[in-house]
DSSP file (Angstrom, degrees, kcal/mol; ACC not computed):
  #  RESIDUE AA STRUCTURE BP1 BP2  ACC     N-H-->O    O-->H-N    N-H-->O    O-->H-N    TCO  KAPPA ALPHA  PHI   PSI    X-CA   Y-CA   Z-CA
    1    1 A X              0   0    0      0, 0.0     2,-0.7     0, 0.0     0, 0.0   0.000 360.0 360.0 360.0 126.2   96.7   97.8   93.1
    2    2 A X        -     0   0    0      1,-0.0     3,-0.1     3,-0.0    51,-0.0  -0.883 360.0-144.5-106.3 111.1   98.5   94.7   94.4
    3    3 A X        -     0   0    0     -2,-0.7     2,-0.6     1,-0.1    -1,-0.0   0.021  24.7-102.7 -74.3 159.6  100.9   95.6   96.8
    4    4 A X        -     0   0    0      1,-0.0     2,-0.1     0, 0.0    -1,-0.1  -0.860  46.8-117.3 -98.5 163.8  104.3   93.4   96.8
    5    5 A X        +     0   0    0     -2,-0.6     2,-0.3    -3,-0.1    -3,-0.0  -0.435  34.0 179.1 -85.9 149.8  104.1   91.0   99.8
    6    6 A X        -     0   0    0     -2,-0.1     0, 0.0     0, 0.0     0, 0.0  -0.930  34.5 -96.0-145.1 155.0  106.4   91.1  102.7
    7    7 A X     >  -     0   0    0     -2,-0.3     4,-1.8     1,-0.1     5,-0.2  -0.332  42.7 -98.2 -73.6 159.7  106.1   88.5  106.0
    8    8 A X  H  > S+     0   0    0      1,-0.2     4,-3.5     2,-0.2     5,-0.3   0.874 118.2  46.5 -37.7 -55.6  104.7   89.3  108.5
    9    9 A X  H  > S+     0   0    0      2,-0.2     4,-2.5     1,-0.2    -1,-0.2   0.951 104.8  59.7 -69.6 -42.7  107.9   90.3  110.5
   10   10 A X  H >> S+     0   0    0      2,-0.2     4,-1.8     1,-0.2     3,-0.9   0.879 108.4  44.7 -16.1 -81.5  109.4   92.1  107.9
   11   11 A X  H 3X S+     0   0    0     -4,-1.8     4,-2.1     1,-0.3     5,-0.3   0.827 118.0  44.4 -34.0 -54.7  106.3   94.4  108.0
   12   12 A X  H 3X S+     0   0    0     -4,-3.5     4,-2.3     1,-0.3     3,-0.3   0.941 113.1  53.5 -75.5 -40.5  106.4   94.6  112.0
   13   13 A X  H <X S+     0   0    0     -4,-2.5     4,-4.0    -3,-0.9    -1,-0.3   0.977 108.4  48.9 -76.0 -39.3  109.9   95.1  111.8
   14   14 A X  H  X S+     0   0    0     -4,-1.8     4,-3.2     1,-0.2    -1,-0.3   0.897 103.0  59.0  -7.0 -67.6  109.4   97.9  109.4
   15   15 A X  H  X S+     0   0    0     -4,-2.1     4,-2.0    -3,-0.3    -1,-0.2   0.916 105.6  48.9 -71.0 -39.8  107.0   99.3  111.5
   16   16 A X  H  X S+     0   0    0     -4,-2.3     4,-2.5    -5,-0.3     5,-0.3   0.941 103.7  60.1 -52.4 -49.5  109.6   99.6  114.4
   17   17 A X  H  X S+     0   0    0     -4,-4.0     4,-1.8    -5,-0.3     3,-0.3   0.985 115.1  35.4 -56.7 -70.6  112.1  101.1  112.1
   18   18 A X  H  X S+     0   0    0     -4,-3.2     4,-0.9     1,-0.2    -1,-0.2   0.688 114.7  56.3 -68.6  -8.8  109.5  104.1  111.5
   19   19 A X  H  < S+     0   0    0     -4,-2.0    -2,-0.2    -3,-0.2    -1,-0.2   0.894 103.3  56.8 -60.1 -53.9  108.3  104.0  115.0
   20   20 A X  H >< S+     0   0    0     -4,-2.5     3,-2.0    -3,-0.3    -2,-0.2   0.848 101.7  54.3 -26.6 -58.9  112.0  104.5  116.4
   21   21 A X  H 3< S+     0   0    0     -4,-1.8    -1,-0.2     1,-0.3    -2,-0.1   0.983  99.8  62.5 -63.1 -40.8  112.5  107.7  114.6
   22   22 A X  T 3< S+     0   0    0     -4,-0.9    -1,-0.3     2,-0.1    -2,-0.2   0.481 109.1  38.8 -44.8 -12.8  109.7  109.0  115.9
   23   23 A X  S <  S-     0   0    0     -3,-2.0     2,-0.4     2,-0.0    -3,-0.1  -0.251  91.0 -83.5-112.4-165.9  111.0  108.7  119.3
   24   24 A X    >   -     0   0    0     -2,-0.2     3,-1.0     1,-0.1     4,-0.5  -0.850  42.1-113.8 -78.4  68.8  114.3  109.2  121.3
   25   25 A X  T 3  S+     0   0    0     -2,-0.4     4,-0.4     1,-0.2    -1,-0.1   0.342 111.3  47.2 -74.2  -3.6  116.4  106.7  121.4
   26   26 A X  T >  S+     0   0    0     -2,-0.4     3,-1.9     2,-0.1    -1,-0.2   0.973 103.5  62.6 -48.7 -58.9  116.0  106.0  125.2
   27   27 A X  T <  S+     0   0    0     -3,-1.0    -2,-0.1     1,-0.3    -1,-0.1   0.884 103.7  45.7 -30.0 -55.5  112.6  106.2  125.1
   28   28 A X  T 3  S+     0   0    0     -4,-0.5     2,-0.5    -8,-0.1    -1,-0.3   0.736  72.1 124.1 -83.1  -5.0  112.2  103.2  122.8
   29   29 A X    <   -     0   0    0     -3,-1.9     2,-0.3    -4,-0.4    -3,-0.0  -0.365  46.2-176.8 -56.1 113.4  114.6  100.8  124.4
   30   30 A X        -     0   0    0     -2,-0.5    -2,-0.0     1,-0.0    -3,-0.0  -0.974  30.6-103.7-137.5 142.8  112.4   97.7  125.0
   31   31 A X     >  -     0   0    0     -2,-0.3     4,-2.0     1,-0.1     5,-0.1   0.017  39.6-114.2 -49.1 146.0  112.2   94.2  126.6
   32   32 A X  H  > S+     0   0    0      2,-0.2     4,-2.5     1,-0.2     5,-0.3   0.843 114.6  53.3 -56.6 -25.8  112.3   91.3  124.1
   33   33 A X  H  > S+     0   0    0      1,-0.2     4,-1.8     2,-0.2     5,-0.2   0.984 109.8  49.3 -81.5 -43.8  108.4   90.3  125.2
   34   34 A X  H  > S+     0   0    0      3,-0.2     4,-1.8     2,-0.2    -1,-0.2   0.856 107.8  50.7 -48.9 -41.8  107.5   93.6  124.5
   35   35 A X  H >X S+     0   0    0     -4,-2.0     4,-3.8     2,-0.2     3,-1.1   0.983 117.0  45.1 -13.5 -89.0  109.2   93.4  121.1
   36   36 A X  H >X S+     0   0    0     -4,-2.5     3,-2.5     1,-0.3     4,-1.2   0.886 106.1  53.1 -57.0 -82.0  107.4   90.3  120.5
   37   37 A X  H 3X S+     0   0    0     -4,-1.8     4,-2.2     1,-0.3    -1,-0.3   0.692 115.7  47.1 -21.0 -52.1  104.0   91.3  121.7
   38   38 A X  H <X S+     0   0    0     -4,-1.8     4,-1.9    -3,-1.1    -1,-0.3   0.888 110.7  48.1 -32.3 -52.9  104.5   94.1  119.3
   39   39 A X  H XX S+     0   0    0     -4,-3.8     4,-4.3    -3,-2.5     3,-0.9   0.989 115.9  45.6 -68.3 -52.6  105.6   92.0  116.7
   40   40 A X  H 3X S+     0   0    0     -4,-1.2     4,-3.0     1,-0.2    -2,-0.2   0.855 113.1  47.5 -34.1 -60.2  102.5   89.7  117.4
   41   41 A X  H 3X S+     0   0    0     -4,-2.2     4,-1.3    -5,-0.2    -1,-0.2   0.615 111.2  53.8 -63.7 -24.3  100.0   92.6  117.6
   42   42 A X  H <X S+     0   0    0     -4,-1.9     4,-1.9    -3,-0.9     5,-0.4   0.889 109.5  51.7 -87.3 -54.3  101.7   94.1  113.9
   43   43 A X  H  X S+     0   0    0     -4,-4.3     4,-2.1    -5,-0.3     5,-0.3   0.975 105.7  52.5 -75.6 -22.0  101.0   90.6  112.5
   44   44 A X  H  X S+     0   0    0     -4,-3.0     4,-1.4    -5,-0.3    -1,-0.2   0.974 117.9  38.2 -40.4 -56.3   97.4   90.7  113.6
   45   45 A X  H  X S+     0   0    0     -4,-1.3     4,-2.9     1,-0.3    -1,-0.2   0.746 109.9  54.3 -59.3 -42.5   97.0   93.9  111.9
   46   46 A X  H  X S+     0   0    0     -4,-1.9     4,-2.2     2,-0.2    -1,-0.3   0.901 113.0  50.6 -80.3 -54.3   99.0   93.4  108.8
   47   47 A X  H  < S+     0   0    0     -4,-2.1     4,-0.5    -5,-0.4    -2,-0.2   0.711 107.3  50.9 -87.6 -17.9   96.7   90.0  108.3
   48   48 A X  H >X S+     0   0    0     -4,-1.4     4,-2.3    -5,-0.3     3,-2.2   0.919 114.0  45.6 -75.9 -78.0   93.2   91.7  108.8
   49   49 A X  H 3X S+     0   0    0     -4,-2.9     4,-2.0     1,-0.3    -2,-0.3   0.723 101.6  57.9 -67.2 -15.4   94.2   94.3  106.2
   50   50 A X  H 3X S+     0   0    0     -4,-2.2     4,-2.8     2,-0.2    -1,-0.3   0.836 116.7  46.1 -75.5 -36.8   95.6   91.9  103.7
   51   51 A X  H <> S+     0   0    0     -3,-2.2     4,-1.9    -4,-0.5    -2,-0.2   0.982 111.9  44.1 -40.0 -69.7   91.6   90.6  104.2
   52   52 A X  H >< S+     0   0    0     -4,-2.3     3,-0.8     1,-0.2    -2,-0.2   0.934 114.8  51.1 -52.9 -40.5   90.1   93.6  104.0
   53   53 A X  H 3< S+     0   0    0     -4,-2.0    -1,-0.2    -5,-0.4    -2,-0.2   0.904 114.1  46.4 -65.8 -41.9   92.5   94.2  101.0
   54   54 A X  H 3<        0   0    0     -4,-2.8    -1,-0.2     1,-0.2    -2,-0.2   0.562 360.0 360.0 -45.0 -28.6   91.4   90.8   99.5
   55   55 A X    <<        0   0    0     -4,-1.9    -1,-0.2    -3,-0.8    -2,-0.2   0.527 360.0 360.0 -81.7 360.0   87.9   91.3  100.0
């Protein structure tokens, strides 16, 4: 099944959007590096499984 592609940040930002609900909204208030280090660590992830997906 070939998934439709979204960029990397999309996806990461995604992944924030369902991470958020999950929380409080104090709780999630975070610094921009953290953001990005998230965002960094989501496109690692996102680019391994599009491998794995490939393979």
């Amino acid at each position: 099944m070939k998934s439709q592609w979204i960029s990397p940040t999309e996806w990461s930002r995604r992944q924030c959007d369902i991470n958020t609900r999950r929380v409080s909204p104090a709780t999630h208030i975070k610094t921009q590096k953290q953001i990005n280090e998230a965002h960094a660590r989501a496109e690692l992830e996102y680019r391994r499984d599009l491998k794995r997906a490939n393979d």
